[in-house]
VOLOKE-120995 format. One line per 3 residues: number of its first residue (from 1); their letters; for each residue z, y, x of N, C-alpha, C. Coordinates in steps of 0.1 Angstrom, whole numbers. Atoms other than C-alpha are relative to their C-alpha. Example, Ala and Ser with C-alpha at 12.3 -4.5 7.8 and 13.67 -1.06 7.14 Angstrom:
BEGIN
1	AS	0:-12:9:78:-45:123:0:12:9 | 0:-11:-9:71:-11:137:8:11:-8
This chain:
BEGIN
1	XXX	-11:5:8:-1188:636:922:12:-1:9 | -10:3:-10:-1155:640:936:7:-13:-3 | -7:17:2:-1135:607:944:16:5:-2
4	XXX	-12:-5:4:-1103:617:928:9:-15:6 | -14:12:-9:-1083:582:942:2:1:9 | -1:-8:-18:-1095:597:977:9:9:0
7	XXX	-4:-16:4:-1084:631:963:16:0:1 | -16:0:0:-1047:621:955:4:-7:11 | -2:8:-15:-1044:597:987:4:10:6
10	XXX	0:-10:-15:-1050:623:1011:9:10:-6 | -13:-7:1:-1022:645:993:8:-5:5 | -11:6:2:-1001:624:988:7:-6:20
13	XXX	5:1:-14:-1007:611:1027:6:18:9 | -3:-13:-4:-1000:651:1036:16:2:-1 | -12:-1:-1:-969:650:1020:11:-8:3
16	XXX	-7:8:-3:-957:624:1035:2:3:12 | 2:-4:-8:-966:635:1066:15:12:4 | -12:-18:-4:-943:674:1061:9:-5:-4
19	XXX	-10:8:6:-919:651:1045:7:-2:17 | -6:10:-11:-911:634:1082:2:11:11 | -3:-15:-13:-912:670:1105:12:4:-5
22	XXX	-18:-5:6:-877:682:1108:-2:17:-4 | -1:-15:2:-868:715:1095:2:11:12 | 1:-13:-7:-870:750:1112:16:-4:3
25	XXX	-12:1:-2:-830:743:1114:7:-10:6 | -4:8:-7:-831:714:1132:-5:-2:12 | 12:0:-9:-856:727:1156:11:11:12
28	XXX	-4:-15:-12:-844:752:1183:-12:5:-1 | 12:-9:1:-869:777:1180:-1:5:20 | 5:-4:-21:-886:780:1222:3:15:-4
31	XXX	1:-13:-5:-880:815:1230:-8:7:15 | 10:-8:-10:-904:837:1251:7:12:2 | -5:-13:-7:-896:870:1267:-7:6:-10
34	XXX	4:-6:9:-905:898:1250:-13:-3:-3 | 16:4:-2:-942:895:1235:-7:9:6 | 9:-13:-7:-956:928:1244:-3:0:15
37	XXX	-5:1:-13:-943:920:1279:-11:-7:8 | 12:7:-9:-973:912:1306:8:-1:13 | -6:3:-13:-963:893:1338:-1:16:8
40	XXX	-5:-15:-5:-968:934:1352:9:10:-3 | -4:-9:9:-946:945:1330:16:-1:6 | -13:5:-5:-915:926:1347:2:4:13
43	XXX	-5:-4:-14:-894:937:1380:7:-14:4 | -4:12:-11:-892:906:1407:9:6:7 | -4:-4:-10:-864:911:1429:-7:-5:16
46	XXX	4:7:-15:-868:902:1468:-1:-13:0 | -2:15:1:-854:867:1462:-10:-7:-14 | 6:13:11:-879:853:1433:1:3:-15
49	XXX	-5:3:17:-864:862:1400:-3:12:-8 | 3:-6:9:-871:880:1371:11:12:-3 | -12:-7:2:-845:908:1368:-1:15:-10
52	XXX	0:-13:14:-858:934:1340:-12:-3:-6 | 13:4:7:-884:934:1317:-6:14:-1 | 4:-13:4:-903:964:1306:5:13:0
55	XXX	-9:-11:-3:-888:993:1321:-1:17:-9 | 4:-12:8:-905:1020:1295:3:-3:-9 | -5:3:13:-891:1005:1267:19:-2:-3
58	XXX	-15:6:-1:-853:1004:1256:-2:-13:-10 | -4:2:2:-850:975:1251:7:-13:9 | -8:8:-8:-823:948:1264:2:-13:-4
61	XXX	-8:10:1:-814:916:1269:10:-10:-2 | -17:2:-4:-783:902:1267:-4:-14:6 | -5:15:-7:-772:867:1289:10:-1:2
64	XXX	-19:5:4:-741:849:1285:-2:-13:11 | 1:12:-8:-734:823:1314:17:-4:-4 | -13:11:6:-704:794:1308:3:-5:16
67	XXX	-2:11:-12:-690:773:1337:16:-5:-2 | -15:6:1:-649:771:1334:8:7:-12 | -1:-8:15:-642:796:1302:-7:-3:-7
70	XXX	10:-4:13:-651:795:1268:8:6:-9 | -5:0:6:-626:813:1255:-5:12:-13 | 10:-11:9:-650:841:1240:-9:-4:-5
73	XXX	9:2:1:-674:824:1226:0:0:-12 | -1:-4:12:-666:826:1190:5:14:-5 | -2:-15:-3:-660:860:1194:-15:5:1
76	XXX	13:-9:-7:-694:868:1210:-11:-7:-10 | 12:6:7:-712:843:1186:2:12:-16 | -1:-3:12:-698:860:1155:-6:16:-2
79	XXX	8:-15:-4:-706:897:1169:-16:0:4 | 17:2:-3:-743:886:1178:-3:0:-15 | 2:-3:15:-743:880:1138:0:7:-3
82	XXX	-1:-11:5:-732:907:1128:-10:12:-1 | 18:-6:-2:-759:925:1144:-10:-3:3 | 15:6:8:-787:903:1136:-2:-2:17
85	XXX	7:6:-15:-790:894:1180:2:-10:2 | -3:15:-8:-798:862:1194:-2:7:16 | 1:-6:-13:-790:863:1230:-1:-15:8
88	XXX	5:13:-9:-797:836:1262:8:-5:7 | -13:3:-8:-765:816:1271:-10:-13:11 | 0:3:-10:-768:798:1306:14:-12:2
91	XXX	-3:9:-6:-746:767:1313:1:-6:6 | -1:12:-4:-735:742:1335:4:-10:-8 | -5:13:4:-730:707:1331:17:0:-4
94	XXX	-19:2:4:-690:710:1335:0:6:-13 | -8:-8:11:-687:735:1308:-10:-8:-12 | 5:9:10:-713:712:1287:8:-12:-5
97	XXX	-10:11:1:-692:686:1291:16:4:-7 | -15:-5:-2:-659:703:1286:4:5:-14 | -4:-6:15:-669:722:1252:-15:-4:-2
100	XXX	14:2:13:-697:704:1234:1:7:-14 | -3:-7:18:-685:720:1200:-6:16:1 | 0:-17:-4:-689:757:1216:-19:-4:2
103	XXX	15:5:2:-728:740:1229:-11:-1:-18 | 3:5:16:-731:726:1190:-3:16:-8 | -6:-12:8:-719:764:1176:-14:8:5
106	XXX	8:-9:-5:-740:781:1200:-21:-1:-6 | 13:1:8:-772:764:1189:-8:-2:-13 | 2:-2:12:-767:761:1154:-1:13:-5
109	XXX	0:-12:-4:-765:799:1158:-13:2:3 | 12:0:-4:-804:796:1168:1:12:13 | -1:-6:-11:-797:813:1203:-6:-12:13
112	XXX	8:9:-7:-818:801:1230:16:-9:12 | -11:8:-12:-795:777:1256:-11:-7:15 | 10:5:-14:-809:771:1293:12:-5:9
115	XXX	-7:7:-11:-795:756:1327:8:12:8 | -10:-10:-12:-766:772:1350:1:-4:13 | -3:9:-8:-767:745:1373:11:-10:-6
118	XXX	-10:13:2:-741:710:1371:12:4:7 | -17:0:-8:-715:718:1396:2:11:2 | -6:-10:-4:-716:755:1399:-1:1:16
121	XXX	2:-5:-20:-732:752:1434:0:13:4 | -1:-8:-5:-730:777:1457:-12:-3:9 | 12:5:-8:-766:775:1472:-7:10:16
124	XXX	1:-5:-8:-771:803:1496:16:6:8 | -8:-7:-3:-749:818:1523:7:15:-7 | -4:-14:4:-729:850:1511:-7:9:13
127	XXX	3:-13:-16:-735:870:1546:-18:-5:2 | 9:3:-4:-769:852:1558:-5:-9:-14 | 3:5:16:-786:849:1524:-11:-12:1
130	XXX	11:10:0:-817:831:1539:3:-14:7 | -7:14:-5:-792:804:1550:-1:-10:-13 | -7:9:10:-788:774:1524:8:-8:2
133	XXX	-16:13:0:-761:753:1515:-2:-9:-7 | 3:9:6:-778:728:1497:-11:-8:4 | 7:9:0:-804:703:1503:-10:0:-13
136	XXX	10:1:13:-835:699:1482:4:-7:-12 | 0:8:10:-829:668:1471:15:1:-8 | -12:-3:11:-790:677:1460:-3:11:-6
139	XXX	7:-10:10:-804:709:1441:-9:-9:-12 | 8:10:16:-829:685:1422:9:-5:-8 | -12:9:6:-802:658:1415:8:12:-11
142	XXX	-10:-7:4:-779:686:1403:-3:9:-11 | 10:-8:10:-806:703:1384:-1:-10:-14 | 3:8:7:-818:672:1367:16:-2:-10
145	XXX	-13:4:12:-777:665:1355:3:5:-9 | -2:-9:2:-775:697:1346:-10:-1:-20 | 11:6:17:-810:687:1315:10:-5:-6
148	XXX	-6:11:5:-791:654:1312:11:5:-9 | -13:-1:6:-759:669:1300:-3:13:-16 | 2:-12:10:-781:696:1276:-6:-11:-16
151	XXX	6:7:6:-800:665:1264:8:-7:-17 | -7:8:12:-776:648:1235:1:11:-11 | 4:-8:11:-781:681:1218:-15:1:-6
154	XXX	12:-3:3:-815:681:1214:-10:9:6 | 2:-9:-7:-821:703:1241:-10:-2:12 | 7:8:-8:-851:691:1260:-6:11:10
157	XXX	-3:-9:-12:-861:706:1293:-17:7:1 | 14:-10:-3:-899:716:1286:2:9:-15 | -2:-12:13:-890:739:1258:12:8:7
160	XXX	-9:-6:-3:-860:750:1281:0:3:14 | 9:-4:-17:-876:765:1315:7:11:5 | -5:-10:-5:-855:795:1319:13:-7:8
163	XXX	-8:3:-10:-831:793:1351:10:10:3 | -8:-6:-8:-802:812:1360:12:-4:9 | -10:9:-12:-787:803:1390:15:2:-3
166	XXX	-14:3:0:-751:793:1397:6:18:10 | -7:-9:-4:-730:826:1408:-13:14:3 | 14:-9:-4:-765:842:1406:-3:5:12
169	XXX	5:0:-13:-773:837:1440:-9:-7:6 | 14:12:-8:-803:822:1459:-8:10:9 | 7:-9:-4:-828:833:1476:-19:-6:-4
172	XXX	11:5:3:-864:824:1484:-6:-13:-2 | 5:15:2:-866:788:1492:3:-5:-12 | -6:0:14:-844:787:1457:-10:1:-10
175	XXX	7:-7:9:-870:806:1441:-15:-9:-1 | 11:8:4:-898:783:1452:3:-14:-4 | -4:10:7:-880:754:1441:-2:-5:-14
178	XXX	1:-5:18:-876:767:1406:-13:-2:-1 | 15:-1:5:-915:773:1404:-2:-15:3 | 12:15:0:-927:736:1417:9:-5:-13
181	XXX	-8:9:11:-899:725:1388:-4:5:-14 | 3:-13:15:-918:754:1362:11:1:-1 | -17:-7:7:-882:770:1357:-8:17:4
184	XXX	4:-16:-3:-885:811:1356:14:3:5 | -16:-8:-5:-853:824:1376:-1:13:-5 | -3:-7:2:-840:849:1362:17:8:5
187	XXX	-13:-6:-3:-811:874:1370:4:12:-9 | -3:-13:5:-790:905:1358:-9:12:5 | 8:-13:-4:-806:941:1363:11:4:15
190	XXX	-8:-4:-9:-793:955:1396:7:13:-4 | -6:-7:2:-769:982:1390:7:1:-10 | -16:6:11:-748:970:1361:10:-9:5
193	XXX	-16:9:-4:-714:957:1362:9:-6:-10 | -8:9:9:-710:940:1331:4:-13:5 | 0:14:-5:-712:909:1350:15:-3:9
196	XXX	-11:0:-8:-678:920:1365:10:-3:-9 | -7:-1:17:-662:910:1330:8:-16:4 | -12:15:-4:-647:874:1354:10:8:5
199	XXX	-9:0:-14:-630:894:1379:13:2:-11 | -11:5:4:-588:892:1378:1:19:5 | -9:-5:-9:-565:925:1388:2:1:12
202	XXX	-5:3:-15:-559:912:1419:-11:0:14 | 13:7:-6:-594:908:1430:-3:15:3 | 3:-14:-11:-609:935:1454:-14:6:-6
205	XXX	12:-4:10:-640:938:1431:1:5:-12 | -6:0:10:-619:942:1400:-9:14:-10 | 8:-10:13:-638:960:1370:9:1:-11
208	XXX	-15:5:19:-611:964:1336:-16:5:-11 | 6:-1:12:-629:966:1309:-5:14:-6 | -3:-12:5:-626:1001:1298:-15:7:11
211	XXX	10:-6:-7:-649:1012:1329:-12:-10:2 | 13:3:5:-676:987:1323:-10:2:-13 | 11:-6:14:-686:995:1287:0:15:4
214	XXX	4:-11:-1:-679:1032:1302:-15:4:10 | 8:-8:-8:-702:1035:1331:-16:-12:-7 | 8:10:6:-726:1007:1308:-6:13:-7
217	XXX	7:-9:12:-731:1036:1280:-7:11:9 | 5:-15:-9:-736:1062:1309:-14:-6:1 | 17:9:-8:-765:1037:1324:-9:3:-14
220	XXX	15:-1:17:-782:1039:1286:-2:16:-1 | 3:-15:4:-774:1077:1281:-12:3:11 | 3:-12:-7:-796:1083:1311:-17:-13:6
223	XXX	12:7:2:-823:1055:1302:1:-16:8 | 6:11:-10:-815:1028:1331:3:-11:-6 | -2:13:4:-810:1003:1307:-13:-9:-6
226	XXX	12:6:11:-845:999:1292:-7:-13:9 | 7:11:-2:-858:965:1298:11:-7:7 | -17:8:-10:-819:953:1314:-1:-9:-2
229	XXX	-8:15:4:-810:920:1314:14:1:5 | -10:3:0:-776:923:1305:9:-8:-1 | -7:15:-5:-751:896:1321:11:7:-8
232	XXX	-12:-4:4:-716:891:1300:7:-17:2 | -12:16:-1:-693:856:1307:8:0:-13 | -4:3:13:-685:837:1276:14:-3:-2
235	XXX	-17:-1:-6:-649:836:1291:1:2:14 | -6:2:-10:-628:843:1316:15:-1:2 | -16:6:-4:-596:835:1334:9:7:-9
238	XXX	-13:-8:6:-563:842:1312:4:17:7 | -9:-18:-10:-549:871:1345:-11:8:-6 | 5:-8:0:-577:888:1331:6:3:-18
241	XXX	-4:0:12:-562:905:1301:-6:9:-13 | 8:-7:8:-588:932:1289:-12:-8:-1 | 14:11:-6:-619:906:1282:-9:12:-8
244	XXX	9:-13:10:-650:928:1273:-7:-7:-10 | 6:-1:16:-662:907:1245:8:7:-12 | -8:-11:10:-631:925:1226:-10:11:-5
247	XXX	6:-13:2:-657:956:1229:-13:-2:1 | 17:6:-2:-688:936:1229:-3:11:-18 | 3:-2:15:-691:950:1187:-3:19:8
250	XXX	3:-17:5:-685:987:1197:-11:4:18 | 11:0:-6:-706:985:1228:-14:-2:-6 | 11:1:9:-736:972:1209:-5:10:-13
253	XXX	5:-12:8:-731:996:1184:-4:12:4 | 5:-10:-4:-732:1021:1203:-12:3:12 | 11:2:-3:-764:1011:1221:-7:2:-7
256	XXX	11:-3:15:-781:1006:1189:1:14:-8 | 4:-14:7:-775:1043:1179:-6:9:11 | 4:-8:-10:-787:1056:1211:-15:-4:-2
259	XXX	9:-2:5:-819:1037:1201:-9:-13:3 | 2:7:-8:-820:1007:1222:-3:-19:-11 | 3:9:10:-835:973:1206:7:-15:9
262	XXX	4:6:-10:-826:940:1215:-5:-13:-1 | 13:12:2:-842:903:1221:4:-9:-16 | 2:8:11:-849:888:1189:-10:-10:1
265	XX	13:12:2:-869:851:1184:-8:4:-9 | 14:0:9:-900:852:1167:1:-8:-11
């Protein structure tokens, strides 16, 4: 005989239960690297970090790092719409601090959000890389502010493990840091120069715009983009007056007819 007063309880008990879990919309959905993707499947550089994924596959990454610009960021969020990509912005604390609304935008936008560092350290030497310029314990501290300032979003730090260092530079002590903290360092692919989308005119490194989505499309026509992690800055300085999110829409398109996929959440 069923006990039907039990029977409706324990609904009713259930629905009370899915009643109290927040919605898919109020969740950040974790993001994982691609699924197919086996720890063999990724290229370590020298220093520690994850810098491609699946090199037989086209398909790409995109990464968006913040620190003193945000002046593209409704720009680059509305073109990720358009064509159905979430991509993996990278912050510091300052630029958390500085544009919470653009943080708010970005993850209402269901796009994963990780750490850039708090101050924008500069952790290894430029010339003598396996020098550091930081201290353990100011790297933790700096790390830890770095959560703190992700935290009032809703942004908690074991669902948020992906690392991209500050000026993407470190080395190894860096890299084993990251791992006792579980973080995954990751970086750009070596041989792109979207990441040259800060520099000014005047700068001895200077990229314009025009010849990074050019020698970008070359790199796909001739495959070396399959598994890229493509870096793009969600602003930069005013002197710079070609910004390549302008051409973020017709770069992507013209990716995606060449055949190239890219990271979508699950």
């Amino acid at each position: 005989m069923v006990n039907w007063g039990s029977f409706f309880f324990s609904v009713l008990l259930l629905l009370s239960i899915l009643s109290c879990e927040p919605s898919i919309s109020d969740r950040q959905v974790p993001v994982a690297l691609w699924a197919s993707d086996t720890l063999t499947n990724y290229s370590v550089d020298p220093w520690g970090a994850i810098d491609r994924g699946d090199s037989t596959q086209p398909r790409i990454r995109l990464l968006f790092t913040g620190h003193e610009y945000a002046d593209g960021v409704d720009s680059i969020l509305h073109i990720l719409e358009n064509h159905g990509i979430k991509g993996y912005f990278f912050f510091t604390g300052d630029f958390i601090r500085a544009y919470p609304l653009a943080i708010q935008k970005i993850k209402d936008a269901g796009h994963y959000i990780g750490c850039h560092s708090n101050r924008h350290l500069l952790y290894a030497d430029w010339i003598k890389r396996d020098s550091l310029l930081v201290t353990h314990d100011a790297w933790k501290k700096d790390l830890d502010s770095n959560y703190l300032a992700l935290k009032p979003f809703g942004i908690e730090r074991a669902d948020h493990q992906l690392f991209m260092a500050p000026y993407e530079w470190y080395n190894q002590t860096i890299s084993k840091w990251c791992k006792q903290e579980g973080l995954t360092l990751l970086n750009f692919s070596p041989g792109l120069i979207t990441q040259a989308d800060y520099t000014v005119p005047d700068d001895k490194n200077y990229r314009s715009t025009m010849e990074i989505v050019g020698k970008t499309l070359q790199n796909a026509r001739n495959g070396a983009l399959n598994g890229a992690f493509l870096l793009i800055h969600v602003g930069s300085s005013p002197y710079r007056t070609n910004k390549l999110y302008w051409e973020l829409d017709t770069l992507l398109t013209e990716l995606e007819k060449m055949g190239y996929q890219f990271q979508v959440f699950p």
